[in-house]
C-alpha positions as CSV (number, residue, x, y, z in Angstrom):
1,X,227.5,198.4,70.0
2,X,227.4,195.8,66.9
3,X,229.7,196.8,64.3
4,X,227.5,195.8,61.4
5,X,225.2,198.8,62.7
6,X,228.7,201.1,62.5
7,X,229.1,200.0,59.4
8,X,226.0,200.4,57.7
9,X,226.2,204.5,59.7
10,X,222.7,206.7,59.7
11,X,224.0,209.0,56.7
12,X,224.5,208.2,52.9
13,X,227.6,209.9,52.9
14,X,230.1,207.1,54.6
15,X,230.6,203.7,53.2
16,X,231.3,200.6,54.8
17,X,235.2,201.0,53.5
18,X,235.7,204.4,55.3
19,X,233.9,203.4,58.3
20,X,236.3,200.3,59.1
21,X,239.1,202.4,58.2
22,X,237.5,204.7,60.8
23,X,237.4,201.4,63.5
24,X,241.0,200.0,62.9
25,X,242.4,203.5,63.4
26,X,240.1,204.2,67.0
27,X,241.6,200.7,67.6
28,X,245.1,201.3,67.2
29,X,244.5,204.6,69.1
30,X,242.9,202.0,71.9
31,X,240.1,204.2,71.7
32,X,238.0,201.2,71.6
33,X,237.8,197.5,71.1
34,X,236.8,195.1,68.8
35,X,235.3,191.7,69.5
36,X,233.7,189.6,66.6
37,X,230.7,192.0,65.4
38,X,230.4,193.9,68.2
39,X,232.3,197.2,69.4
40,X,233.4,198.9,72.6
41,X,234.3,202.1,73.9
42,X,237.1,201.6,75.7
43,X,237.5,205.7,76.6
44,X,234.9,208.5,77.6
45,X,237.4,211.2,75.1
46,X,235.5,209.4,72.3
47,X,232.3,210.2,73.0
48,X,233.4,214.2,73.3
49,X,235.6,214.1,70.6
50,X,233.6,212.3,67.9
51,X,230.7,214.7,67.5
52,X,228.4,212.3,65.0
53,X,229.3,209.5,67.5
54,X,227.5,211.2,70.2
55,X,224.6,212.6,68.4
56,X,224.1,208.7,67.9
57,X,223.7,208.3,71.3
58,X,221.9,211.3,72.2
59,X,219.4,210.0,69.5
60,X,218.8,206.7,70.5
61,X,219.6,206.9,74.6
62,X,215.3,205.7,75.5
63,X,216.0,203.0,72.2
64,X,219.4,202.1,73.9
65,X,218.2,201.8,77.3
66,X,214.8,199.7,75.9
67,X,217.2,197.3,74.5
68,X,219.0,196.9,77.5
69,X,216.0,195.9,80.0
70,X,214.7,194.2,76.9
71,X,218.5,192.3,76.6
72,X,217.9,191.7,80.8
73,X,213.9,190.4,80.3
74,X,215.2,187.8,77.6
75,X,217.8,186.4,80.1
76,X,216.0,186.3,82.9
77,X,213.0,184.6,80.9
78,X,215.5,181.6,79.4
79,X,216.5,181.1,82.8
80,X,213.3,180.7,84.3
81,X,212.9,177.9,81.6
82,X,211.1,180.7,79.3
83,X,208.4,180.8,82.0
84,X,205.1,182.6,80.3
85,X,205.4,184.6,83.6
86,X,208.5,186.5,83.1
87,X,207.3,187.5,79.3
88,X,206.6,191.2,79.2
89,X,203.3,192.7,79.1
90,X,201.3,195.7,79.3
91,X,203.5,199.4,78.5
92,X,206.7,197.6,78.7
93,X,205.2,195.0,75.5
94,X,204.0,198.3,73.8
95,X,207.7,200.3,74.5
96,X,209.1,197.1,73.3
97,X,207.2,197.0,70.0
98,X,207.7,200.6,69.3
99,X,211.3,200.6,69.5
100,X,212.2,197.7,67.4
101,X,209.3,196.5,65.6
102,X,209.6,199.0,62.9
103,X,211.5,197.8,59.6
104,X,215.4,198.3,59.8
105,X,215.5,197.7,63.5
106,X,214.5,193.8,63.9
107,X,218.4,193.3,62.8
108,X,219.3,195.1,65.8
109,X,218.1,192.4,68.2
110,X,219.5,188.7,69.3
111,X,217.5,185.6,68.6
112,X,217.2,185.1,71.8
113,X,215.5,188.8,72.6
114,X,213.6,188.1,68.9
115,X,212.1,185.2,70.6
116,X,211.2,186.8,74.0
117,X,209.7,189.6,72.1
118,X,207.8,187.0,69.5
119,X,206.6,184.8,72.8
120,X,205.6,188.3,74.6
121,X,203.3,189.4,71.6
122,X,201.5,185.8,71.2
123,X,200.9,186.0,74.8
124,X,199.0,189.2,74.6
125,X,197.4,187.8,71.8
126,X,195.9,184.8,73.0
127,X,195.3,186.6,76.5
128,X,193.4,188.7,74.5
129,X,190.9,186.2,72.8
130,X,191.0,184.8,76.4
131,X,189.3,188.1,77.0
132,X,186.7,187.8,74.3
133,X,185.9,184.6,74.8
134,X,185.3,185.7,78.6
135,X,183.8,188.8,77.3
136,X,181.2,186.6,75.1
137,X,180.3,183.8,77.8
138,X,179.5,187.1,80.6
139,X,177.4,188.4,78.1
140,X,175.3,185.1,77.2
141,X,175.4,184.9,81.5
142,X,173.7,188.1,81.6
143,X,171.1,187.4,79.0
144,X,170.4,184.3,80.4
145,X,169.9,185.7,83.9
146,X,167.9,188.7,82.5
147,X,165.8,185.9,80.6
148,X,165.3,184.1,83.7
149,X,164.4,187.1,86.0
150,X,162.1,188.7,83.8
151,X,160.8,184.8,83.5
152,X,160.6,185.1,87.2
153,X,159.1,189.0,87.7
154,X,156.3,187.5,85.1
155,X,155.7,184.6,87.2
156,X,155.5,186.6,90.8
157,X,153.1,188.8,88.9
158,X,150.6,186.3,88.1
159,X,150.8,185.0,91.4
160,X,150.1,188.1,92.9
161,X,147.1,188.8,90.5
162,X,145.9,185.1,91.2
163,X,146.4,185.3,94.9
164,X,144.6,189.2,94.7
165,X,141.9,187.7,92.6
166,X,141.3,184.3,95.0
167,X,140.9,187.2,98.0
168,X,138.6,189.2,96.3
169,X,136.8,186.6,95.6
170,X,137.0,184.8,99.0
171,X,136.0,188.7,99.9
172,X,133.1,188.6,98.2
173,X,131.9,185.5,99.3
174,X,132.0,186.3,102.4
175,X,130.3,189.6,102.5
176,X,127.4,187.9,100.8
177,X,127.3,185.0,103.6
178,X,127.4,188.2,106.1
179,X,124.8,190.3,104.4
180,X,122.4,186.5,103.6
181,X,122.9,186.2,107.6
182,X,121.8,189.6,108.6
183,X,118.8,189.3,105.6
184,X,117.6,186.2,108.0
185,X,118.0,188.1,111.1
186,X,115.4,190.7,110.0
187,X,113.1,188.5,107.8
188,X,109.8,189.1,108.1
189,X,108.5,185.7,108.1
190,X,110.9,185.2,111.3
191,X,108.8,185.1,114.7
192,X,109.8,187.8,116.9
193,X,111.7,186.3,119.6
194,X,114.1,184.8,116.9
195,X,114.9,188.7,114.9
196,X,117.9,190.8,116.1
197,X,117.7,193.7,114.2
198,X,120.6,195.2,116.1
199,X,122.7,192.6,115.1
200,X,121.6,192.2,111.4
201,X,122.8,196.6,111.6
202,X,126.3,194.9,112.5
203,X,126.7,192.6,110.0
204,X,125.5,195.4,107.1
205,X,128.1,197.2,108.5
206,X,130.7,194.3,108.1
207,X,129.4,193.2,105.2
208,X,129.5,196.9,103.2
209,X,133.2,197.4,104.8
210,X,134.0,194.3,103.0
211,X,132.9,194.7,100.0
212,X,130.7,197.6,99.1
213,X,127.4,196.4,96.9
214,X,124.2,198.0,96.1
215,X,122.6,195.9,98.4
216,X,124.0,196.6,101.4
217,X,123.9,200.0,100.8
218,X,120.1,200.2,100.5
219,X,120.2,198.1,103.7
220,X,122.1,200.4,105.2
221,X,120.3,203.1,104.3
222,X,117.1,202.0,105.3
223,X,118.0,200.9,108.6
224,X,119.4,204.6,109.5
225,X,116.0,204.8,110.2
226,X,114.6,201.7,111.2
227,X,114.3,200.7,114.6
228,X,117.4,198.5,116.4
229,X,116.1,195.9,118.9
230,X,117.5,192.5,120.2
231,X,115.4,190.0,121.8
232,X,116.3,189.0,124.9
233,X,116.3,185.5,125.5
234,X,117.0,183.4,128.4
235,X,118.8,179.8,127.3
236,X,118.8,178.3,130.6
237,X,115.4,178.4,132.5
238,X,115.7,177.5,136.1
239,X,113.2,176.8,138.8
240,X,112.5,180.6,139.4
241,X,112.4,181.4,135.9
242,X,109.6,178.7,134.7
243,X,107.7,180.0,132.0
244,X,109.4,183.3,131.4
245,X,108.8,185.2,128.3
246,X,110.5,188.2,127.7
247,X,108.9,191.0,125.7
248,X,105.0,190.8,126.4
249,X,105.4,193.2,129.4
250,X,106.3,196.4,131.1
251,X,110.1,197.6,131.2
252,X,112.2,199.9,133.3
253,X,115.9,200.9,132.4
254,X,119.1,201.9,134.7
255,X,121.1,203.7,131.9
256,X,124.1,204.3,134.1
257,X,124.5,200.7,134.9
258,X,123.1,199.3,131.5
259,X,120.4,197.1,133.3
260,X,117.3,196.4,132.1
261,X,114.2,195.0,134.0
262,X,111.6,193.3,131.8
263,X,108.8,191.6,132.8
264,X,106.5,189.1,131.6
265,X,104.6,185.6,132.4
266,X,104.5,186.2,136.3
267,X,108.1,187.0,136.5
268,X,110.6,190.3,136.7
269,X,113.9,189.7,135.2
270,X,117.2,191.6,135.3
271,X,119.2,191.6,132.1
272,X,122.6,193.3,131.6
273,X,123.0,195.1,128.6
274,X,126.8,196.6,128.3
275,X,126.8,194.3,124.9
276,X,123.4,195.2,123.9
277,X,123.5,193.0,121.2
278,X,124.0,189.8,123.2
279,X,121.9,191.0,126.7
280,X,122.1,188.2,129.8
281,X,120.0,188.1,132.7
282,X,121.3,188.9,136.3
283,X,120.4,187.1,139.2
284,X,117.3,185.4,140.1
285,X,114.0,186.1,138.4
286,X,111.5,188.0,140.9
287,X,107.8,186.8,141.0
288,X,105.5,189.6,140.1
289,X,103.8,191.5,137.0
290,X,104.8,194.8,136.7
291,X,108.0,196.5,138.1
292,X,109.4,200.0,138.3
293,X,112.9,201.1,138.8
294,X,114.2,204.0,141.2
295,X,116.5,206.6,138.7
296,X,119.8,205.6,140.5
297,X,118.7,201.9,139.8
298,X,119.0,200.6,143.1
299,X,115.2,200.3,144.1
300,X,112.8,198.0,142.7
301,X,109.4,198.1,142.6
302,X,107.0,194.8,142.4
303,X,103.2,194.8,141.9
304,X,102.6,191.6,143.4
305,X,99.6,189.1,143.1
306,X,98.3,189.1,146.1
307,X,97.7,192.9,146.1
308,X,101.1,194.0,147.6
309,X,103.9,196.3,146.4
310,X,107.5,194.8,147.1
311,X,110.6,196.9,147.3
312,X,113.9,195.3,146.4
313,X,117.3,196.7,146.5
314,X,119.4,196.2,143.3
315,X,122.3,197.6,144.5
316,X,123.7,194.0,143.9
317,X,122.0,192.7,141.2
318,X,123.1,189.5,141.2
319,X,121.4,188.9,144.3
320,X,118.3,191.5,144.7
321,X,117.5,191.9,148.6
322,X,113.8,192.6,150.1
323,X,113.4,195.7,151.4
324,X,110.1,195.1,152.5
325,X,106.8,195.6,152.0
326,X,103.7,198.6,150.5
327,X,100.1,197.5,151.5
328,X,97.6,197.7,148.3
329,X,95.9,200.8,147.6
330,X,92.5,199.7,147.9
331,X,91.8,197.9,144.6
332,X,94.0,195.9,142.0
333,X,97.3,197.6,142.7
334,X,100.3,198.1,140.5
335,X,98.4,199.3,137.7
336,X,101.0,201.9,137.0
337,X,104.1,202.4,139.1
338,X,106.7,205.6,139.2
339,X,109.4,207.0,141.2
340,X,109.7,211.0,141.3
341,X,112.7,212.6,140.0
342,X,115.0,212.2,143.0
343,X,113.5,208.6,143.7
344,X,112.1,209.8,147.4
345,X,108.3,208.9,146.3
346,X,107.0,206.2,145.0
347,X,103.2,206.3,143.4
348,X,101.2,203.2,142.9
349,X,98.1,203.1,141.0
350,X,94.8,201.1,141.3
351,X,91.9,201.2,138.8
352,X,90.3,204.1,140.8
353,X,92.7,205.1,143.8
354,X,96.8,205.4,143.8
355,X,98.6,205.5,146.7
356,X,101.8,208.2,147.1
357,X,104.4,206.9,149.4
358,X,107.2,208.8,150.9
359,X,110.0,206.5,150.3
360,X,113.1,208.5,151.1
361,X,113.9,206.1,153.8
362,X,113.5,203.2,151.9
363,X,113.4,201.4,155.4
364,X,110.4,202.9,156.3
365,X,108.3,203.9,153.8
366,X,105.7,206.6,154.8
367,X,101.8,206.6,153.2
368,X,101.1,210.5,152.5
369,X,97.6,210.5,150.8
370,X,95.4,208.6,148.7
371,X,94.4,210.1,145.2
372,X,91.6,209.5,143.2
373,X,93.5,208.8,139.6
374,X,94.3,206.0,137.5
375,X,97.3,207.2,135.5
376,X,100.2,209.6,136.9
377,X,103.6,211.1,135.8
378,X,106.1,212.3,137.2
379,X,108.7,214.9,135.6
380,X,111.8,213.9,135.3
381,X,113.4,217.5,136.3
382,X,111.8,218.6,139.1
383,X,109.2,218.3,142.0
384,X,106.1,218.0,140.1
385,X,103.4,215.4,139.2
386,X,100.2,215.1,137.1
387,X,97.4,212.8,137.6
388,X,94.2,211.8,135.8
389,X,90.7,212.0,137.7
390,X,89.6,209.0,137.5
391,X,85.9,210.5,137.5
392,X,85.9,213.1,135.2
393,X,89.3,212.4,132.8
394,X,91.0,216.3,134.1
395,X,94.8,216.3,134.3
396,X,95.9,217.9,137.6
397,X,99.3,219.2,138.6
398,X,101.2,218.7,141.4
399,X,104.0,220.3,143.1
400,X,105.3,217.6,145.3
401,X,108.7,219.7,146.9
402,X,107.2,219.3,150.4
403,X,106.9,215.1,150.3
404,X,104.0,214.7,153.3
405,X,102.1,217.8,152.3
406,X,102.1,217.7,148.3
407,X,99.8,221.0,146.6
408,X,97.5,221.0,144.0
409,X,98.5,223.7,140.7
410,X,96.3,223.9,138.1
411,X,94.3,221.7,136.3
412,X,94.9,220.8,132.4
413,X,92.0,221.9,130.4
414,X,90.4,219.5,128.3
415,X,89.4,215.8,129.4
416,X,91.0,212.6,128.8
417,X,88.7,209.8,129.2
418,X,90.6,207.6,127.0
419,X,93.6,206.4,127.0
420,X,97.2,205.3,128.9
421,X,99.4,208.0,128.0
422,X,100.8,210.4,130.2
423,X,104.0,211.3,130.3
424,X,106.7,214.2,130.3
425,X,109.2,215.3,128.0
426,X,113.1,214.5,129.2
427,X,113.2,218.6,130.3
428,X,110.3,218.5,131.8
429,X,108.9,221.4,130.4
430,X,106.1,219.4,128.0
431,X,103.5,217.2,129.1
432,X,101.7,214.9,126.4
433,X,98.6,212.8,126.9
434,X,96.7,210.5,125.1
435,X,92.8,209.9,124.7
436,X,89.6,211.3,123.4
437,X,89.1,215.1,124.2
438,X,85.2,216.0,125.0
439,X,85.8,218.8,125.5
């Protein structure tokens, strides 16, 4: 303990005088020992014995043992060459401080522990403004990065908007190229064999899905009831199909194989028609000028030129087989063809007299009468047919279950003298015709 802080003593009522008095006396008693300016207990009776000595102690034990590490800190930090490392920092700075920073108490310390605690608090300080200035160039990082993305978010956005824009209008260019290209499928000044009004339906479609407009809704609209056709057009002619012109003639249609027989100009062609919007011919063209198709598609019927009815088999329709032969009616035959329902008979009209063949083996067809008509149906549901007299325009039924013996039902009243229609409704429960009624 320095003996400058014994002599000054924490109460008013002691002088320096008594208090050395007080020291030679503990000396001589070897209670303690005296070296320069400091003292020393040199026995543990004093501390028991001298009450005021040891409420001292008791007061200032945490200040005592402060000093002590703080006495240890400085040593250790002038032998380390008074290395900024071993300087104190943090609670032990802040103990430090607290404990003999306050006036009265700086006399208490060496100049060496004056030092360490001097170099301890510029540390903090200047680690401290370190910490600002770090604080200070985060802050301008983070502004400048939060300039620079919202510089960048602004950026994407226009791109987006430009690269939306650029499709919408790249959209809308198109679906006016689509819709123009559909307008010239269907224009009326185009001929015929050049419009594709199915196709010009599709391209509406596309063209609407693309970009909505009044336009192509009114074209839309107005061909929900308009008529869809494609002309079918053959791009390659061959030898056997010289001269061929779709369209002009008589058709018959297999609707469970898609096939479609047209003819025209001499010839009978097969076209398929799963994409009915691009149709292709199958096979060879047949010569002939009308044709009729059996309703499971695998007979053909030809009205020949030189008076003759041929019978192909389409069951392979890219190469239709002959299955032979019907001799003419009597006068100009294959005026009007038909199979019956089931496809066993097969009538073929002249100008005055049709012929009804039993075809059910196709290999040998069978002749059962001769029947004064020039126009005939047959219904698509059952065993019946109806014929118009060729003399005085009646419309007779037939029931033709029995195929060599078919009988007469009842006649239609009224006359049709005029005229090519006669046909039954899909049920078969309607018959319409067409003509002039006399009667």
């Amino acid at each position: 303990m320095q003996q400058q802080r014994i002599l000054a003593g924490p109460g008013p009522a002691d002088g320096p005088g008594d208090v050395a008095t007080v020291l030679e006396r503990l000396a001589r008693a070897r209670l303690i020992t005296l070296d320069h300016d400091t003292v020393d207990l040199a026995h543990e009776a004093l501390i028991t014995a001298w009450p005021r000595l040891r409420g001292w102690i008791d007061t200032d034990r945490e200040r005592l043992r402060a000093h002590r590490r703080l006495t240890e800190a400085a040593q250790a930090w002038d032998a380390l060459d008074r290395d900024p490392g071993a300087l104190y920092r943090g609670a032990r700075l802040d103990t430090a401080e607290e404990a003999f920073a306050a006036p009265g108490r700086g006399c208490e310390l060496t100049v060496l522990e004056e030092e360490f605690l001097a170099a301890s608090t510029a540390a903090r300080a200047d680690e401290r403004r370190a910490a600002v200035r770090i604080t200070r160039r985060l802050r301008s990082l983070v502004a400048g990065l939060s300039a620079l993305l919202l510089v960048s978010c602004a950026a994407v956005a226009i791109s987006l908007q430009q690269r939306a824009t650029a499709r919408n209008e790249r959209t809308t260019a198109i679906s006016r190229q689509i819709a123009a290209e559909a307008d010239r499928l269907r224009a009326a000044d185009l001929p015929t064999q050049y419009q594709n009004e199915a196709l010009a339906a599709q391209l509406d479609i596309t063209a609407y899905r693309m970009r909505p407009s009044p336009q192509t809704y009114t074209n839309l609209i107005s061909e929900a009831t308009a008529p869809l056709f494609t002309e079918a057009r053959e791009r390659n002619k061959d030898a056997n199909s010289s001269g061929y012109t779709p369209g002009n003639g008589r058709v018959a249609y297999d609707s469970a194989r898609r096939v479609l027989v047209l003819t025209g100009n001499n010839l009978i062609r097969l076209w398929d028609t799963s994409h009915f919007t691009h149709p292709k011919p199958v096979g060879r063209a047949l010569a002939g000028w009308k044709a009729a198709l059996s309703p499971d598609g695998q007979v053909l019927a030809v009205a020949n030129y030189d008076l003759t009815v041929g019978l192909w088999s389409t069951s392979d329709l890219s190469h239709p087989r002959k299955l032979g032969t019907l001799p003419p009616p009597g006068d100009a035959p294959g005026q009007f063809m038909a199979f019956s329902h089931d496809g066993s008979m097969l009538l073929v009209g002249g100008e005055r007299t049709s012929s009804l063949w039993n075809v059910h083996n196709i290999s040998h067809p069978e002749l059962v009468r001769s029947m004064p008509c020039d126009l005939a149906a047959f219904s698509p549901r059952r065993p019946l047919l109806a014929t118009r007299d060729t003399d005085n325009g009646t419309v007779q039924l037939w029931d033709i279950s029995r195929r060599n013996r078919p009988t007469a039902l009842s006649v239609l009243s009224g006359r049709v003298v005029d005229g090519d229609l006669l046909v039954f409704s899909p049920d078969g429960q309607t018959l319409a015709t067409g003509g002039a009624d006399h009667e």
